[in-house]
C-alpha positions as CSV (number, residue, x, y, z in Angstrom):
1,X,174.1,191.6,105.4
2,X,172.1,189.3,103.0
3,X,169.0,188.1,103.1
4,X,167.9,184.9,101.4
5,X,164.2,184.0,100.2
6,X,163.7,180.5,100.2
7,X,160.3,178.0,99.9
8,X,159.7,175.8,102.6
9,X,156.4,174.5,101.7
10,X,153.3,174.8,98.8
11,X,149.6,173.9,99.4
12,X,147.6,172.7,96.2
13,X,144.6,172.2,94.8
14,X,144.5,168.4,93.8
15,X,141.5,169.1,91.7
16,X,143.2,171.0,89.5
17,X,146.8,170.5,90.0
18,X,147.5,174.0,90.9
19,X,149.5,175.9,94.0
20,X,146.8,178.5,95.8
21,X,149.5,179.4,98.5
22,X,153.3,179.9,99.2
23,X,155.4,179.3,102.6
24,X,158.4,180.8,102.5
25,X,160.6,181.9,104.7
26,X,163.6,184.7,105.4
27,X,167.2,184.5,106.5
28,X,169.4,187.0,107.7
29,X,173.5,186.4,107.0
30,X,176.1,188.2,108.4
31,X,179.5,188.3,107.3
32,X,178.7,184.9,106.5
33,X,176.6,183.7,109.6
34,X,173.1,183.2,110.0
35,X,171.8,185.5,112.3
36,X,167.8,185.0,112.1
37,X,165.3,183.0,110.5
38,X,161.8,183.5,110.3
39,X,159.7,180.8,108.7
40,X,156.0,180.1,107.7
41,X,155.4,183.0,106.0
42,X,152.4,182.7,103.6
43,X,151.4,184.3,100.3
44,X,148.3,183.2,98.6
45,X,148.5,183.0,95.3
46,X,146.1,184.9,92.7
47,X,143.5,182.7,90.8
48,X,146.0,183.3,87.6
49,X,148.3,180.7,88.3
50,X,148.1,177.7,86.1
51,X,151.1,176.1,86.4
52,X,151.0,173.2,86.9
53,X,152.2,171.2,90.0
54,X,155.5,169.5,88.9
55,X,156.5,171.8,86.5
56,X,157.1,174.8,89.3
57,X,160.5,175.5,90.6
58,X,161.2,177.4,93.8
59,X,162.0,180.6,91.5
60,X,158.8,180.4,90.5
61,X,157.1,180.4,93.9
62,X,159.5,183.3,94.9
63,X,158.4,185.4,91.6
64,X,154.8,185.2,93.0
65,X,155.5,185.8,96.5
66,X,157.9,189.0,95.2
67,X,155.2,190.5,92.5
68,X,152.6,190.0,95.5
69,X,153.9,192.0,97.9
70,X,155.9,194.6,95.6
71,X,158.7,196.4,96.4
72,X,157.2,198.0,99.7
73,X,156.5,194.6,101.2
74,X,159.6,193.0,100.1
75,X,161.7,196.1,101.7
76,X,159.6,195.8,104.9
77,X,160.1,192.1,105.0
78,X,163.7,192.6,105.0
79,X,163.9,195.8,107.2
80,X,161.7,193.1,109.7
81,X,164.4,190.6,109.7
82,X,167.1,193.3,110.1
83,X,165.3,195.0,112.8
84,X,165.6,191.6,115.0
85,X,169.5,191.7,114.7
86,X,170.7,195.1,115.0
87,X,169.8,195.8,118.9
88,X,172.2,193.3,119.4
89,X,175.4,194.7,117.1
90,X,178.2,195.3,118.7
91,X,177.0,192.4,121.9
92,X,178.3,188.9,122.1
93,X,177.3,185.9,124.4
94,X,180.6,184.2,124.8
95,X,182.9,183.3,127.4
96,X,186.8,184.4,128.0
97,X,188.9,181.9,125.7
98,X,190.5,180.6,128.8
99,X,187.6,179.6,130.5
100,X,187.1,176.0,130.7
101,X,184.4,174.2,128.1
């Protein structure tokens, strides 16, 4: 099981050119597949950021989102995501292979 961190949107100040909050979002692979997604997450960003607009990268973003929320919200993030798939280990939705399509 992995779960990927990735941004999927920024809000700025235009004023002064600077990100005030993070969308990000979770997905949950396994063995390979994409189990869940959960998007539009938010973080707002602390007052210290003054990086400016084009010069952030999305490893960036993630840094603040991670330092934000620590090591207790980042493991509760990920045990949320988990949680969504694991009733359903062991269950599958498809038909007989000799079914007809």
């Amino acid at each position: 099981m992995t779960v990927n961190w990735s941004v999927t949107g920024l809000e700025r100040s235009t004023d002064t050119d600077t990100v005030f909050k993070v969308i990000y979002g979770l997905e949950l692979v396994v063995d390979g597949d994409q189990k869940y997604t959960l998007t539009d997450c938010e973080y707002t960003v602390d007052g210290e950021n003054t990086i400016p607009f084009e010069n952030l990268t999305p490893e960036i973003c993630l840094g603040w989102v991670r330092d934000g929320l620590g090591s207790e919200g980042i493991a509760e993030r990920e045990a949320y995501i988990d949680s969504l798939y694991t009733p359903y280990v062991g269950q599958s939705d498809t038909l007989p292979t000799n079914w007809p399509t």
